[in-house]
C-alpha positions in Angstrom: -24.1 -6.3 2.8 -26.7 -4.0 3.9 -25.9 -1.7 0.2 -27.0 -4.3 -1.5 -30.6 -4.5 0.1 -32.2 -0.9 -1.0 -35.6 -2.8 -0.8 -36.2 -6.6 -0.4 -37.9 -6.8 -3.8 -35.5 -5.4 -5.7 -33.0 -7.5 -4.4 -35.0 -10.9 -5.2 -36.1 -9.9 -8.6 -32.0 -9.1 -9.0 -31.1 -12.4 -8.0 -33.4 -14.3 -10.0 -31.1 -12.9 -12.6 -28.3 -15.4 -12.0 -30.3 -18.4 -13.1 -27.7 -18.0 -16.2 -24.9 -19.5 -14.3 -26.2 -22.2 -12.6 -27.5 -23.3 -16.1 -24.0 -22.7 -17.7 -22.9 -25.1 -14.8 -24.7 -27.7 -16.3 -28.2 -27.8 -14.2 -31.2 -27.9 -16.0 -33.5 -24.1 -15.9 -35.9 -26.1 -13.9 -33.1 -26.6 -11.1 -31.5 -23.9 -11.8 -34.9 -22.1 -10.9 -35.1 -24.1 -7.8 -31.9 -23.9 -6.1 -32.1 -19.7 -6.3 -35.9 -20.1 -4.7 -34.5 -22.4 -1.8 -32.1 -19.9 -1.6 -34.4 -17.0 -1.0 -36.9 -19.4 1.1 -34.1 -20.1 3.4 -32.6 -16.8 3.5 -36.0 -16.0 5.2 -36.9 -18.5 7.2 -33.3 -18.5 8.8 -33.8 -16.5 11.7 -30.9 -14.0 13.2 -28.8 -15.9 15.7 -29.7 -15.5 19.4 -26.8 -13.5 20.1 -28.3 -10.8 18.2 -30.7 -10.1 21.2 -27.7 -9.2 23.1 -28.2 -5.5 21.8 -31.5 -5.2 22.9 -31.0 -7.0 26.5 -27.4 -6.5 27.2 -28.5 -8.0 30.7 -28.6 -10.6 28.8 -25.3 -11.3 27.8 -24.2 -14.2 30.0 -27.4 -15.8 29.6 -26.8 -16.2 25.8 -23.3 -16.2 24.9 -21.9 -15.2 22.1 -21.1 -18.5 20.2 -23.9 -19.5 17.7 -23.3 -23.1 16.4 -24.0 -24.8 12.8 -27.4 -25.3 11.3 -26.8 -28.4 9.3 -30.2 -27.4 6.4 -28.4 -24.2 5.9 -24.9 -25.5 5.8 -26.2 -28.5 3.3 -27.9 -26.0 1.2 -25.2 -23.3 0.6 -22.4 -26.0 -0.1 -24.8 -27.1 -3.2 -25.3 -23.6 -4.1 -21.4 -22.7 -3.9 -20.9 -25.7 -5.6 -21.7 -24.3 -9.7 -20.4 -20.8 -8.4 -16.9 -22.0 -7.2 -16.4 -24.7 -10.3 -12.8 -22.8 -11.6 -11.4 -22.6 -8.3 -9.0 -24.5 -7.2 -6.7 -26.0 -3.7 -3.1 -26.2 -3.4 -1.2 -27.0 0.0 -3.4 -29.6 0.8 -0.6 -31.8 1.8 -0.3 -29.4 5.0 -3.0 -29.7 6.4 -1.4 -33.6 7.5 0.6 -31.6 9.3 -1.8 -30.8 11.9 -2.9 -35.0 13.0 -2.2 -35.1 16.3 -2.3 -31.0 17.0 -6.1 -29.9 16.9 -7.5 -30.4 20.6 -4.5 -31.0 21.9 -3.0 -27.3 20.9 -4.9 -24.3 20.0 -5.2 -23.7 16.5 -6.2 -20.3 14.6 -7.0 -20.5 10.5 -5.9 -16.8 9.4 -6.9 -15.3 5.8 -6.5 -12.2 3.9 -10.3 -10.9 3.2 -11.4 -10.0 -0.4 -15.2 -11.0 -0.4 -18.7 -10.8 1.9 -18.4 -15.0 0.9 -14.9 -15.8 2.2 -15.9 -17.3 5.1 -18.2 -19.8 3.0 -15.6 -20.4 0.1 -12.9 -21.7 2.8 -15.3 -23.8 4.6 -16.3 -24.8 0.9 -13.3 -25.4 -0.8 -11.6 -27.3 2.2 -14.7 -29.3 2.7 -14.2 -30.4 -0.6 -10.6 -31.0 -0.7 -10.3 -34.1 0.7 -11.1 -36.1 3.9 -8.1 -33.7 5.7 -9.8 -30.3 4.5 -13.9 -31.8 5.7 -12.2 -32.9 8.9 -10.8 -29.1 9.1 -13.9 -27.2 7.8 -16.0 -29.0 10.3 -13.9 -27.2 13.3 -14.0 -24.3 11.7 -15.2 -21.6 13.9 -15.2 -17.8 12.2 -15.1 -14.4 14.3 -17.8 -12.5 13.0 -18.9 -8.8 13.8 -22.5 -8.3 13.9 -23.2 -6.6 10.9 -22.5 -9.8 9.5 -25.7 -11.5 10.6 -28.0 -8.1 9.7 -29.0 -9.2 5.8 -30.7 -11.8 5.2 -28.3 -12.3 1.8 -25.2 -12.7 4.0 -26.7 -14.5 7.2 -27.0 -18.1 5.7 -24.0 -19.0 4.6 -22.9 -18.2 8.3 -24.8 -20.9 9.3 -22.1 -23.1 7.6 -19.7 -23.3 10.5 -19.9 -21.5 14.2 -19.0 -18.1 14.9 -18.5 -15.6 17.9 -19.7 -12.5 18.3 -16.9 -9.7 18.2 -17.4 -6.0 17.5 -15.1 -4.0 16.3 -13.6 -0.6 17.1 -15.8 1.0 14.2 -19.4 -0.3 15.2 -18.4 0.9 18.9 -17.2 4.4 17.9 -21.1 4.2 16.0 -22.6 3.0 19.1 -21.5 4.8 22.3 -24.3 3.7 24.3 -23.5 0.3 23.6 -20.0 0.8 24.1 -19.8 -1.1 27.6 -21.6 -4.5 26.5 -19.8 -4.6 23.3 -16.7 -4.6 25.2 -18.0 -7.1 27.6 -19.1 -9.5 24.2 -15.2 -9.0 22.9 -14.0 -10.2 26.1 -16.2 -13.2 26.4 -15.3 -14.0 22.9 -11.9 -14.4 23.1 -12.7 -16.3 26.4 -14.9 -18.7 24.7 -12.1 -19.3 21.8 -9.6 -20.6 24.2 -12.7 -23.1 25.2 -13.6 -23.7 21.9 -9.6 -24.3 20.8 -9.0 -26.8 24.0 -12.5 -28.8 22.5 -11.1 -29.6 19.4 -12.3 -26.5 17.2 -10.0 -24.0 15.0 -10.9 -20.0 15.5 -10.4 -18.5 11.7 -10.0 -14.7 11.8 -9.3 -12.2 9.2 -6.7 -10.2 10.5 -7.2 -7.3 8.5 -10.5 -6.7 10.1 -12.8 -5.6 6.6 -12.8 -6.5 2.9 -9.9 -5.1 1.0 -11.2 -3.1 -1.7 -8.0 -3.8 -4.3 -7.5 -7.5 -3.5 -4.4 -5.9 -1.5 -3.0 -6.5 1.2 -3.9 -4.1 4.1 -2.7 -3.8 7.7 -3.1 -6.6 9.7 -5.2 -5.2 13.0 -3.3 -5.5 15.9 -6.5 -6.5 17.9 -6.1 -9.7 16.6 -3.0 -10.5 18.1 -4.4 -12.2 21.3 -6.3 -14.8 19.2 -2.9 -15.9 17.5 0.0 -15.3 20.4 1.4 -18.5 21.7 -1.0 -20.7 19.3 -0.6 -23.0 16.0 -1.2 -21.1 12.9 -2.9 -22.3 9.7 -2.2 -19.5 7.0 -4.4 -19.4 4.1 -4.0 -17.3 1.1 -7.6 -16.7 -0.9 -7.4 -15.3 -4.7 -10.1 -14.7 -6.7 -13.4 -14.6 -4.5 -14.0 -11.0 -5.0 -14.7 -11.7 -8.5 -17.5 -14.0 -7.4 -19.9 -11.1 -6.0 -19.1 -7.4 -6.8 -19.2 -5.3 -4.1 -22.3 -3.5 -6.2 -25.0 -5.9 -6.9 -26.2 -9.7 -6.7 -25.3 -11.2 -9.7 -22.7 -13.9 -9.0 -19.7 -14.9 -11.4 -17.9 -18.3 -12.4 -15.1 -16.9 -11.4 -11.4 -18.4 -11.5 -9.5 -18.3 -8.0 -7.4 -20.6 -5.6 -7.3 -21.0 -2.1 -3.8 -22.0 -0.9 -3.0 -23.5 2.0 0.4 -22.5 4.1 2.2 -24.3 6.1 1.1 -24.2 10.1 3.6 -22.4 12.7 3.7 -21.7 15.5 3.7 -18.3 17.1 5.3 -17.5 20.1 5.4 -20.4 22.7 3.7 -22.7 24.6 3.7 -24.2 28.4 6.9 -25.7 28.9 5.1 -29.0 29.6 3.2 -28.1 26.1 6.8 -27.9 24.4 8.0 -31.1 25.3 5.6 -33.0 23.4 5.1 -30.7 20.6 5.9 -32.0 17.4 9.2 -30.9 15.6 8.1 -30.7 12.1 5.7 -27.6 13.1 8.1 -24.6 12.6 8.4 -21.7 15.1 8.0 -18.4 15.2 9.3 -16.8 18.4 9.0 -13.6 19.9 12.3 -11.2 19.7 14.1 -10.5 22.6 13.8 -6.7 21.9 11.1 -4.2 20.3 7.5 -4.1 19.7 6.4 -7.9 20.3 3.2 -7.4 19.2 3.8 -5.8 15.6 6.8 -8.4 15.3 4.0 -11.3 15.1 1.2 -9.4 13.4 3.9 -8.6 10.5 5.0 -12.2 10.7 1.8 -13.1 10.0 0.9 -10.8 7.2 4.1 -12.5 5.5 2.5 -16.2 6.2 -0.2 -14.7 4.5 1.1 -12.8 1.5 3.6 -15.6 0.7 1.3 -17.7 -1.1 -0.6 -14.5 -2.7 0.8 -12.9 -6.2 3.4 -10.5 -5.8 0.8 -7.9 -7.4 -1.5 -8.4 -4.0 1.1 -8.1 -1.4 -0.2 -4.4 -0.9 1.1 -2.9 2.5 3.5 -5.5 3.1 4.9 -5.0 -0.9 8.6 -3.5 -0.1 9.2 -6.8 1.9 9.6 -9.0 -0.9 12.7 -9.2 -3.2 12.1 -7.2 -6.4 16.0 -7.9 -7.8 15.4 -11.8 -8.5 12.8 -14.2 -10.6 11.6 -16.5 -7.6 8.6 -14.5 -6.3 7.7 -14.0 -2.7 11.3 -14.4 -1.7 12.1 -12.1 1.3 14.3 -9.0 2.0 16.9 -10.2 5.0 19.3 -8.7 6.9 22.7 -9.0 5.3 25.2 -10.0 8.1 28.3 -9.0 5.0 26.8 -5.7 3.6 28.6 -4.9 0.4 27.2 -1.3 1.3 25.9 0.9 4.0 24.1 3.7 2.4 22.9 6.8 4.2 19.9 8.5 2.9 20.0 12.1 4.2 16.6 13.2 5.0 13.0 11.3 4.9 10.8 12.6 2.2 8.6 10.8 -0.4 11.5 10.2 -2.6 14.2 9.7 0.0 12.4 6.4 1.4 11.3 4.7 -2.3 15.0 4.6 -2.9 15.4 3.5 0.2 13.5 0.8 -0.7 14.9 0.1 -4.2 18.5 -0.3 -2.5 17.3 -2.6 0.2 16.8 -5.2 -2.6 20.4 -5.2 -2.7 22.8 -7.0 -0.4 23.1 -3.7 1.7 22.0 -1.6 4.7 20.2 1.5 4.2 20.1 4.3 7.1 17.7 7.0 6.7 19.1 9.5 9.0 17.1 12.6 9.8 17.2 14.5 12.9 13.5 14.3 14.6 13.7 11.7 17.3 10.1 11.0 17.6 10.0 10.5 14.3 13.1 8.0 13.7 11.7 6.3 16.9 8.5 5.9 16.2 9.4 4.6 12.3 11.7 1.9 13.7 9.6 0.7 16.3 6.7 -0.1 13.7 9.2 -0.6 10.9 7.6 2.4 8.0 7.9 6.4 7.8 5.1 7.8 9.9 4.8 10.9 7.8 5.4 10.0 4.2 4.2 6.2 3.8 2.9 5.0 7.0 0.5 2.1 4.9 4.0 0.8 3.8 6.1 -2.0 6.0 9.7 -1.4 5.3 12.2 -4.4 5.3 15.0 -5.4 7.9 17.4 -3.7 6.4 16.6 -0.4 6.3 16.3 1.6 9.7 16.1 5.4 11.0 19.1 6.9 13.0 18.5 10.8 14.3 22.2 10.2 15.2 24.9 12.0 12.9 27.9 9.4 13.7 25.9 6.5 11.4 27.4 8.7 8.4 31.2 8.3 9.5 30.7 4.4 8.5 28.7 5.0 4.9 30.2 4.1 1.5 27.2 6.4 -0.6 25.7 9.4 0.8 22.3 9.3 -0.7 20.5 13.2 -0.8 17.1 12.7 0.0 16.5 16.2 1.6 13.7 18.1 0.3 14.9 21.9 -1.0 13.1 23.4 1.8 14.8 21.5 4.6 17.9 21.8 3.9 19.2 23.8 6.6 17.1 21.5 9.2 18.8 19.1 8.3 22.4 19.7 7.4 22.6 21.9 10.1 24.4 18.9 12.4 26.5 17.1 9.9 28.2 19.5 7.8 32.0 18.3 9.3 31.0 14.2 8.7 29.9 14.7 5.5 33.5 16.7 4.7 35.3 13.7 6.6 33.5 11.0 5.2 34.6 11.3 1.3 32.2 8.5 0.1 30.2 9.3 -3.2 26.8 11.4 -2.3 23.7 11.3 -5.2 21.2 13.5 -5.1 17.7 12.2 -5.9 15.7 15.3 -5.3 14.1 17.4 -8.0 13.7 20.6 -7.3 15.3 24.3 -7.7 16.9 25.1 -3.8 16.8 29.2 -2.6 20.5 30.1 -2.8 21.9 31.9 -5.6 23.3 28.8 -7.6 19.9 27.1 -6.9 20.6 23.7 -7.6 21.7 20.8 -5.5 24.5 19.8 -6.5 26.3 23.0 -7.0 24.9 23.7 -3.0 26.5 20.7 -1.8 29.6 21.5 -3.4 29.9 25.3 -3.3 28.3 25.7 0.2 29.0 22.4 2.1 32.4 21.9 0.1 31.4 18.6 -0.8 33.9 17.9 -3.2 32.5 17.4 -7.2 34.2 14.0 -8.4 31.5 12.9 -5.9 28.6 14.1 -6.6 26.0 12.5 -9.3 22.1 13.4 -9.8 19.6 10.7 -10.3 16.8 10.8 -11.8 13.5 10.2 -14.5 9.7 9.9 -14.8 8.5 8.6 -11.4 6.6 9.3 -8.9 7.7 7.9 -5.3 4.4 6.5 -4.5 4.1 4.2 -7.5 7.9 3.3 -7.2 6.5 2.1 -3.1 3.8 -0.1 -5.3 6.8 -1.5 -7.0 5.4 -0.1 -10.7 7.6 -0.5 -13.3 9.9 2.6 -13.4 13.2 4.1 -14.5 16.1 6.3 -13.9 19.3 8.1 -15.6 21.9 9.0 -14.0 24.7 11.9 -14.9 28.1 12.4 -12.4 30.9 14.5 -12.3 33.4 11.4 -12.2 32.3 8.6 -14.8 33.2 5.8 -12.9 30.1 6.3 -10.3 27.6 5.8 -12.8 28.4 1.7 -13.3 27.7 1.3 -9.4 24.8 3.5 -8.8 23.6 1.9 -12.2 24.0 -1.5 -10.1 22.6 -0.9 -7.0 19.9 1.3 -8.9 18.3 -1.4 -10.9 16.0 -4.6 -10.1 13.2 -6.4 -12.0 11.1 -3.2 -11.5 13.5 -0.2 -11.9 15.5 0.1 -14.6 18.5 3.0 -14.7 21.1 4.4 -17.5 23.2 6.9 -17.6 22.0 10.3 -19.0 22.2 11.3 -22.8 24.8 13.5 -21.7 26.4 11.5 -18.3 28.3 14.7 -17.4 25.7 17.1 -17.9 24.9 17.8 -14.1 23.1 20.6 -14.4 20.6 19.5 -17.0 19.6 16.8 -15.8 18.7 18.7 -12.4 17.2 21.3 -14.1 15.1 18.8 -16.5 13.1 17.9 -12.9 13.6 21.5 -11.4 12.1 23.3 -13.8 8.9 20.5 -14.5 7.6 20.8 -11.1 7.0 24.4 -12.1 5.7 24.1 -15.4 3.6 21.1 -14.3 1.8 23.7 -11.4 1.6 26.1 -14.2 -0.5 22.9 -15.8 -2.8 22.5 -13.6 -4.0 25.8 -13.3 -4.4 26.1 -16.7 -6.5 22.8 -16.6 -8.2 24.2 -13.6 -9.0 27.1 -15.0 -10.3 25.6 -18.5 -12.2 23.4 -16.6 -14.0 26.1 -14.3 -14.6 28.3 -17.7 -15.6 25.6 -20.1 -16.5 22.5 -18.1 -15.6 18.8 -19.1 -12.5 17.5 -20.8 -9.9 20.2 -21.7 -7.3 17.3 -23.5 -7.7 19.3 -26.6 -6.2 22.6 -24.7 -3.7 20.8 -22.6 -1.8 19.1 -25.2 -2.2 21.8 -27.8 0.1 23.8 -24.9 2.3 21.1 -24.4 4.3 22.0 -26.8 4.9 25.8 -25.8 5.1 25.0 -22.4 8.1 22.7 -22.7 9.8 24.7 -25.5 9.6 27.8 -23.0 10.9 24.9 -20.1 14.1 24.1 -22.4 14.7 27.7 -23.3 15.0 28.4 -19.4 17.1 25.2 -18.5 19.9 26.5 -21.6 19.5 29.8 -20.2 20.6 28.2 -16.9 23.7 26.1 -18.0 22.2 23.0 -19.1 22.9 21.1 -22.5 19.7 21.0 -24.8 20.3 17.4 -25.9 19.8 16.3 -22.2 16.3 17.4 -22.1 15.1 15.5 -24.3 16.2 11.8 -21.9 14.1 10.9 -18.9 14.9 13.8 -16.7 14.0 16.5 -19.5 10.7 15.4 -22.0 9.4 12.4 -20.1 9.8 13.5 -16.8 7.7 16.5 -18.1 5.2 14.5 -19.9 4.5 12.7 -16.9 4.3 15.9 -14.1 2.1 17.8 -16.4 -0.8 15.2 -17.4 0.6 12.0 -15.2 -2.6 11.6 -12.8 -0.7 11.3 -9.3 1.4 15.1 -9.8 1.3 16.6 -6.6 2.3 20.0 -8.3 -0.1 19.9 -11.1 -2.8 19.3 -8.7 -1.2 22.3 -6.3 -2.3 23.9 -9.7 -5.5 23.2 -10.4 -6.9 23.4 -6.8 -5.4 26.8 -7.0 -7.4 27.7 -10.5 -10.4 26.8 -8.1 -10.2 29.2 -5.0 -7.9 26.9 -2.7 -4.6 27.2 -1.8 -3.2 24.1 -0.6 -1.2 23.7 2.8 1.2 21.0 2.0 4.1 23.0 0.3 5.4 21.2 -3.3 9.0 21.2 -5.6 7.0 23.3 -7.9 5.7 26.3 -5.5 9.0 26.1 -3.5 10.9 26.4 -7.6 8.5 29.4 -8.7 9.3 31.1 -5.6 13.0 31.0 -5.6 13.4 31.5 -9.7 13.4 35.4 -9.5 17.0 34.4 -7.6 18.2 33.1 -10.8 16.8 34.6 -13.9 14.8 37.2 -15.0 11.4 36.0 -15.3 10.5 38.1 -18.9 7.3 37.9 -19.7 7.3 38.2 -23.6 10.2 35.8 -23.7 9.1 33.5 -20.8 5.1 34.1 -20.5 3.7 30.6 -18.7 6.2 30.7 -16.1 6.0 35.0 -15.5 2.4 34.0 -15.3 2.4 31.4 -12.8 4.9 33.9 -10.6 2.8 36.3 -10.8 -1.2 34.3 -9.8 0.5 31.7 -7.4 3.8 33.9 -5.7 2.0 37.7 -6.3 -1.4 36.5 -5.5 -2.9 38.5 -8.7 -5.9 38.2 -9.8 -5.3 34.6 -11.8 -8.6 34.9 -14.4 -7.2 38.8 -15.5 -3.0 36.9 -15.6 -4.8 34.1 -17.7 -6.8 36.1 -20.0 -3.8 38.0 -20.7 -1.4 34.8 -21.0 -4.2 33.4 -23.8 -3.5 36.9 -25.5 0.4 36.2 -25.3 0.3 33.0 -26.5 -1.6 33.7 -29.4 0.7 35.8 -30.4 3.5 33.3 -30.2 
């Protein structure tokens, strides 16, 4: 917690300041007083651990060890001072810990946590050292991997004294410190030496497998350096909520804040000796290892969900998309369906493609993103997410990657996930399944495409003679990446045939995402062109904002919504012009969806804008660019009728001069 120490002084006269809560708490000022100067006495007077010498005299290294045991002042000390501090927390699971009599010394045993605070180590030896004779007989064999950073302030140091730790450092403090590379590879290696010791004596190693603080109270991925401390050993999960509420990251005053720390079941992962099995107790459940794929991430995501089963569903972070979002029982997990009611076929991994991916895997179905990059579909099954659009996210069992085109002779719905721009990558190789295979195919993508019909669905039918009473367009105002964070969301749907829109309203809906069908269910192309033609005006948003901004500096809302209006007027005026029906634009694919590209805060296309307003022209190609490039193939872009949009064309296609096309589109619209 070295941020929080800019000078020693300021830091003491800081903490002086939480005498207010220990009062609350129901001490008297005088001990109030006293308890916070023991606190800084100690903090003092407690030395750093031996094992800190290491980095001076790595020669050292076998002489000291890395293991520093308990100091029982310090420990005595910071259980009275958590005490006050940790009133409104609670335990729950204590009943599990019974499950371990018998199995501590005689198995190995590793505590795991998710990690919120710079005090979770202290707050589980607290709270289970309070729970009960069970949770004191557990907290006093607790011993916590620490990294040595840990043991730098004199803030953090003492309540490390509470239990015993080993030394680690991580990949991070050796990428800082080349020239201490070697011994810090030697310290990891006798500290997971001295933890099988440690285990075989009676003492439980407690890691958090997510190697730092999360910074959301989400879940992040578990590090798969910490898979040799929990292969073939018991696990104790525990599930902390509420300690980073206790100390802010910025600061030292402390808060009364409410929390839990639950306590899972204990498993065990992997396997033991065969001798070891004979005698191991049958009421410990099991988690083995699968007889095909990555071992290794199989137990670290095994673990995560130990974890994240006792957390909120809010706080299950990477490991989200795992849970069940269709039913009220929370943490309840996605499985494999051995019936599938059906196999759908996403064509195409792109931001989009994979959140529906993981809306319909709450369903009792199997999901098959096919695409045709090997390394890619490999690589995304073996570590169970999509390398390239949400690596951070695990996806569940039953959705997987297939670069082969035969998995789309078996689907029942074609899913088009395919942005514009890929098309012919992609479609290249199954043109003839997807004309054998008459199942229903919705398109999900937003976005104008570069033939001369220029929207999706008329491209699968005209071009790949995909034919209409199968085709439908989905979609609304969301973004993929807050659909992935399971935010609430919602769709509409519009279809050639009306009997598709009951079952893609079905499989489209869950306790999170809610779909209808479209104002106008038949209207096709207006509901596509409601989400073409936004990703345009919404780059045409940003560089107005961006160029407001850079003129006039601070908060353009005034400008921005004043514009709104024109801007989606002219948008409307366009998707008529196209074919669509002008009721439809005003349903979740027209008004809202526009509403949200053009001042939501996560628009990839408005931001394309505004960067653009400012001198850089982003790499990463978006709906919107790709859309103002091809319109030219489909209207006339007239500049008194259709000014924002000729505009746009002309700064972001042309490459004009954007200040002389805006000064001159602020002269148009005034006119208007």
């Amino acid at each position: 917690m070295t941020e929080k120490e800019a000078t020693l002084g300021r830091w003491h006269k800081e903490f002086f300041e939480n005498i207010h809560l220990f009062v609350k708490s129901g001490l008297s000022e005088s001990e109030a007083k006293s308890i916070l100067e023991e606190f800084l006495v100690l903090s003092q007077a407690t030395p750093k651990p031996k094992v800190m010498e290491i980095f001076q005299e790595p020669e050292r290294l076998e002489e000291i060890g890395v293991y520093t045991d308990i100091r029982p002042e310090p420990r005595d000390f910071m259980l009275k001072f958590l005490d006050p501090i940790m009133k409104k927390f609670k335990v729950e699971g204590t009943e599990n810990l019974k499950l371990l009599d018998g199995i501590i010394g005689k198995y190995p045993v590793t505590l795991i946590s998710n990690h919120l605070s710079h005090l979770d180590a202290p707050a589980i030896f607290t709270l289970l050292y309070n729970s009960g004779p069970e949770g004191r007989k557990i907290a006093e064999s607790l011993v916590f991997i620490a990294g040595r950073l840990a043991f730098e302030p004199d803030f953090t140091r003492l309540g490390l004294y509470m239990f015993g730790t080993l030394l680690v450092c991580s990949k991070k403090d050796m990428a800082d410190n080349p020239s201490l590379s070697d011994v810090m590879t030697k310290i990891n290696m006798r500290a997971f030496r001295n933890s099988q010791k440690l285990q075989s004596d009676g003492k439980v190693i407690s890691i958090f497998p997510e190697g730092t603080r999360s910074r959301d109270g989400r879940l992040m991925p578990f590090v798969d350096t910490v898979y040799h401390y929990v292969a073939n050993k018991v696990i104790l999960p525990i599930s902390l909520e509420g300690t980073e509420k206790i100390l802010p990251i910025e600061g030292l005053l402390f808060n009364q804040a409410v929390g839990k720390l639950v306590i899972g079941k204990p498993v065990l992962v992997g396997e033991l000796t065969k001798k070891e099995m004979e005698s191991f107790p049958s009421h410990i459940e099991q988690i083995s290892f699968p007889g095909t794929g990555d071992k290794k991430q199989f137990i670290i995501d095994n673990l995560a969900l130990l974890v994240g089963s006792n957390l909120n569903k809010h706080k299950h972070g990477t490991y989200r998309n795992l849970y069940r979002g269709d039913v009220r029982e929370t943490n309840q997990l996605i499985s494999l369906p051995k019936k599938p009611d059906e196999h759908v076929v996403i064509i195409g991994s792109s931001n989009m493609s994979v959140a529906f991916a993981c809306i319909l895997a709450n369903k009792n179905v199997k999901v098959t993103i096919y695409h045709p990059d090997s390394e890619m579909v490999t690589r995304s099954n073996e570590e169970r997410r999509d390398i390239i659009h949400y690596p951070i996210y695990k996806l569940p069992p039953n959705i997987e990657f297939s670069d082969s085109p035969d998995v789309l002779e078996s689907a029942t719905l074609f899913v088009q996930g395919t942005n514009p721009w890929e098309f012919d990558a992609v479609y290249s190789k199954i043109r003839t399944y997807l004309q054998k295979n008459k199942s229903p195919m919705v398109n999900v993508i937003k976005g104008f495409t570069g033939s001369k019909k220029g929207l999706i669905l008329e491209d699968l039918n005209e071009l790949l003679l995909i034919e209409r009473d199968r085709l439908a367009v989905v979609s609304g105002a969301c973004y993929p990446d807050q659909i992935m964070e399971r935010k609430i969301s919602g769709f509409e749907i519009s279809a050639f045939e009306d009997s598709l829109i009951p079952k893609l309203k079905e499989l489209l809906t869950n306790n999170y995402v809610f779909t209808r069908p479209a104002i106008n269910s038949r209207d096709t192309k207006g509901v596509q062109l409601g989400g073409a033609l936004k990703t345009i005006y919404a780059l045409a948003m940003g560089l107005v904002e961006g160029y407001f901004k850079r003129e006039l500096g601070g908060n353009v809302d005034n400008t921005l919504f004043h514009l709104s209006n024109r801007f989606f007027n002219e948008m409307v005026s366009i998707g008529v012009l196209l074919g669509g029906d002008p009721t439809t634009f005003n349903g979740l694919s027209g008004m809202t969806d526009f509403m949200l590209a053009c001042f939501g805060s996560d628009t990839r296309d408005r931001k394309y804008g505004y960067d653009l307003a400012y001198g850089t022209r982003p790499e990463k190609i978006t709906n919107g660019f790709y859309g103002l490039k091809v319109l030219p193939n489909l209207i006339q872009l007239d500049e008194k009728r259709h000014p924002i949009v000729a505009s746009a064309y002309k700064t972001v296609i042309q490459n004009e001069d954007f200040d002389l096309v805006a000064e001159e589109l602020q002269k148009q619209l005034a006119r208007v």
